[in-house]
C-alpha positions, -999 to +999 in steps of 0.1 A: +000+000+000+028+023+011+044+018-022+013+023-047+008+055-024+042+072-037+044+058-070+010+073-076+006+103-100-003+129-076+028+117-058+054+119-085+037+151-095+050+170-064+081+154-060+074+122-044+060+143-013+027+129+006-002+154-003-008+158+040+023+167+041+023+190+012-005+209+026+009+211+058+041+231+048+018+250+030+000+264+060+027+266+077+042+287+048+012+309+049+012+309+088+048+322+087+042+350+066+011+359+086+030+365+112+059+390+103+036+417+107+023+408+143+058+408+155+059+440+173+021+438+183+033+401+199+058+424+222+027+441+234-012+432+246-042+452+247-055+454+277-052+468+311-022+447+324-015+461+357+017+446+366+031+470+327+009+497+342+027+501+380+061+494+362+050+524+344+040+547+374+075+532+391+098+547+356+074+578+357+087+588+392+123+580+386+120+600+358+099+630+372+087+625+401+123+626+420+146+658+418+182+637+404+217+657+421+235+671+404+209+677+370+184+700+360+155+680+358+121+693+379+102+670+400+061+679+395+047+695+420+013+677+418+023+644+421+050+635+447+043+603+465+064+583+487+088+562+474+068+535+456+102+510+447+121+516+413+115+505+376+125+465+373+116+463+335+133+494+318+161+515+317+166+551+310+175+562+269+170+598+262+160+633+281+148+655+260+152+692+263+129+713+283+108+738+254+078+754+252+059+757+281+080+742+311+071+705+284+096+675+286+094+640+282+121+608+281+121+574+265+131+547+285+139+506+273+123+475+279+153+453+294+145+429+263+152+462+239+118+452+223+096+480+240+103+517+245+085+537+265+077+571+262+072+589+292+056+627+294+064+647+323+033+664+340+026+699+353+056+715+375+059+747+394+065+769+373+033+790+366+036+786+327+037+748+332+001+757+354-011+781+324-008+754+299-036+734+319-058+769+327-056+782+284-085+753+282-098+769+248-112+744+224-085+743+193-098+723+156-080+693+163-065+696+127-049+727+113-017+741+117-001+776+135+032+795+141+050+776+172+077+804+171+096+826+140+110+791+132+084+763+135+050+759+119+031+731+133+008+713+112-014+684+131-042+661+124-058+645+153-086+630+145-108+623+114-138+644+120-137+682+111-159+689+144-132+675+168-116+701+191-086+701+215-077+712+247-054+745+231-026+745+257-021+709+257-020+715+220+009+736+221+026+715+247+021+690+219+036+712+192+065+713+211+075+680+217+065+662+186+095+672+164+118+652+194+093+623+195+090+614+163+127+621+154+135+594+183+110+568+175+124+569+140+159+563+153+148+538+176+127+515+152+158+517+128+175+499+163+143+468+163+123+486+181+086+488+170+067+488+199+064+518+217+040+524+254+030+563+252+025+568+291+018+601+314+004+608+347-016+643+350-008+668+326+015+640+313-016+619+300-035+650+282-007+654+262-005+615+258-039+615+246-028+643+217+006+626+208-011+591+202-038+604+180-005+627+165+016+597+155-018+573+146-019+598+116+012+604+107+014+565+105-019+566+078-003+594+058+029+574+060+053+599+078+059+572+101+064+532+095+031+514+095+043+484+113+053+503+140+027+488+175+016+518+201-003+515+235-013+543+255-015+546+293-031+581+303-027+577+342-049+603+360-059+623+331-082+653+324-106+653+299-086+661+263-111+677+238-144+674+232-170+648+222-156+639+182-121+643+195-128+614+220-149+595+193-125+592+174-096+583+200-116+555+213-118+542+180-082+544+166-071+529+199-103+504+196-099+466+210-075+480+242-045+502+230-059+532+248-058+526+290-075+556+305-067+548+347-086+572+370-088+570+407-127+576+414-116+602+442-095+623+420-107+656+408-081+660+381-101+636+356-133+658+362-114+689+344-118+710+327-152+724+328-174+712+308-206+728+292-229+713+267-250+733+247-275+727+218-246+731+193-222+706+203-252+679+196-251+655+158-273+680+134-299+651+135-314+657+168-349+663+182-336+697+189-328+709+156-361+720+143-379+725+172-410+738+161-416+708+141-409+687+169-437+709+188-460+716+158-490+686+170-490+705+204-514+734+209-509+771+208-503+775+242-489+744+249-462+750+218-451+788+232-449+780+267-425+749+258-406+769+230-403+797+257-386+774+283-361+761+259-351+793+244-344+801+282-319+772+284-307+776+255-296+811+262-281+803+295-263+777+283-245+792+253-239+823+276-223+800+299-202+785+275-189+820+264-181+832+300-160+803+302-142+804+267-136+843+277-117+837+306-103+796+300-096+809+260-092+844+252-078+859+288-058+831+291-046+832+257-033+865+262-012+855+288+000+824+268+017+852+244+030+868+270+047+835+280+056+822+240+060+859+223+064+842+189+035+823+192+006+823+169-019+803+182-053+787+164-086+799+165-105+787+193-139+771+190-168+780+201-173+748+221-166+746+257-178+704+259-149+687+271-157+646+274-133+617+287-112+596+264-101+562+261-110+526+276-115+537+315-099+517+342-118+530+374-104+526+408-126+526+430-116+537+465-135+518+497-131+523+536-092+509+538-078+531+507-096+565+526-077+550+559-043+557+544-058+586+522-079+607+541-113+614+526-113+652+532-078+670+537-061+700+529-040+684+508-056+691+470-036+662+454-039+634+477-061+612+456-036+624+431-006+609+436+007+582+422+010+562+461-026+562+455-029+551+420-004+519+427-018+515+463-055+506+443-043+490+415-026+462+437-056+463+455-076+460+426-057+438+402 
């Protein structure tokens, strides 16, 4: 039987090779090549992995959360825990320079040399590093503007025209992209194509705004397709408005986009937000209101059209006090800070929404033992003690 079976045609056709065996070099063939491209997505998962994330929090303080003798980095002011035990995992690569408005950020190595992680320093004590956070404008989350006499900064952040940004993020952005993508293209041409984008405050707003940076530089091809990105924004404020976070969530779809917030932190409920009638999809019940009312009666239709007119009002007035002082006042100051600057247009929008897959920790009666429920101390639930303190608890 053996014999007939490789002296058949079918047999002698391929070389005297067994067709199951044939076929199974072919899918291995095609399984091979399959997996080139997942190779740098292999050296990362989605998902909240929390042992990654308080490695993270542990490179973030020995990066900026600890004032180094004998160098000129600056510890933040908002976020100096205790001593929470030192990075295991990575090493540190580069420093970048300190520009624009008191911005920085360093990229440190996976002890494999298959990971880098890019770490973005949050707000310090300088009061331009605190103006950045208060210029809370709404910026088109595409366009371009005049950095300084030398640099023209053209971005595209999302895919919907309506998205808008958080504007001094923005230019905190602007500042430290050139550096960023310079070393991630000097590091890929090492091996590396996996990168962790990670911050912790102000540090994740602008984490939000470089991932959605480099996601379309990678679809315009300014930057290698192949190239794997996950994004930890530890503690962060809200970073634009409703289509701006749209579309983040979906670019970093399926877990690439961690979003940790400590439930009794107040720094993820800012910046104000107001909603008005505008910042709704133009199909809404809203739109044409007197359609929506036209089966009531006369009465009926002007009291109801009366009351929301009211609201209406009061809303978008409220939305304008706030751009006036958060966008234009601020702005002005901004200059003051960045003379050469040319900022964007602000938005009328004040709607600022979350971002990103959340990862809620939820504080009970032993976390508010250690970290006292009321306190003078504005950024208790802020540190990153009590980020790591309830992510072991949790996870």
């Amino acid at each position: 039987m053996t014999g007939h079976y490789l002296h058949s045609t079918e047999a002698n056709t391929h070389g005297g090779m067994p067709p199951f065996l044939r076929k199974a070099l072919i899918l291995g063939g095609v399984l091979l090549w399959f997996s080139f491209p997942l190779t740098a997505q292999s050296e990362l998962r989605p998902g909240f992995d929390a042992a990654e994330y308080r490695e993270l929090l542990r490179v973030w303080q020995a990066e900026f959360g600890i004032q180094w003798p004998g160098d000129d980095r600056s510890p933040t002011d908002t976020a100096l825990p205790p001593a929470i035990g030192k990075p295991e995992q990575y090493s540190f690569e580069y420093l970048s320079a300190d520009v624009g408005m008191r911005n920085r950020w360093a990229l440190w190595l996976r002890r494999d040399h298959r990971v880098a992680a890019i770490i973005l320093r949050g707000t310090v004590g300088d009061p331009v590093s605190w103006l950045e956070n208060f210029y809370a404008g709404q910026a088109p989350a595409n366009g371009a503007f005049q950095l300084n006499d030398s640099v023209r900064f053209e971005y595209h952040l999302a895919a919907d025209e309506r998205a808008m940004v958080h504007a001094g993020w923005l230019i905190g952005l602007a500042s430290l992209a050139p550096s960023i993508v310079a070393r991630i293209n000097s590091e890929y041409a090492q091996g590396v194509h996996a990168f962790i984008l990670f911050g912790h405050s102000q540090g994740a707003a602008l984490a939000f705004l470089t991932r959605s940076y480099l996601y379309y530089l990678q679809q315009k091809g300014a930057l290698p397709a192949d190239i794997v990105f996950k994004t930890y924004c530890s503690a962060a404020p809200k970073p634009g408005n409703a289509y701006y976070a749209y579309d983040y969530d979906f670019i970093t779809r399926g877990g690439w986009g961690l979003t940790v917030v400590n439930a009794a932190d107040w720094v993820p409920e800012t910046p104000f937000s107001l909603q008005t009638m505008g910042d709704l999809n133009p199909v809404n019940p809203f739109a044409n209101i007197n359609k929506a009312l036209a089966r009531m009666s006369l009465i009926k239709r002007l009291y109801i059209k009366g009351k929301y007119n009211k609201l209406h009002r009061r809303a978008r007035k409220a939305a304008n006090a706030f751009r006036k002082v958060l966008g234009n006042r601020a702005g002005a100051w901004v200059r003051k800070a960045l003379p050469e600057l040319q900022e964007p247009v602000l938005g009328p929008g004040m709607n600022y929404q979350r971002a990103g897959t959340s990862v809620v920790l939820e504080p009970d009666s032993a976390y508010y033992r250690l970290f006292p429920r009321h306190t003078q101390q504005i950024f208790e639930h802020h540190r990153l003690e009590a980020y790591d303190w309830l992510t072991a608890k949790y996870y």
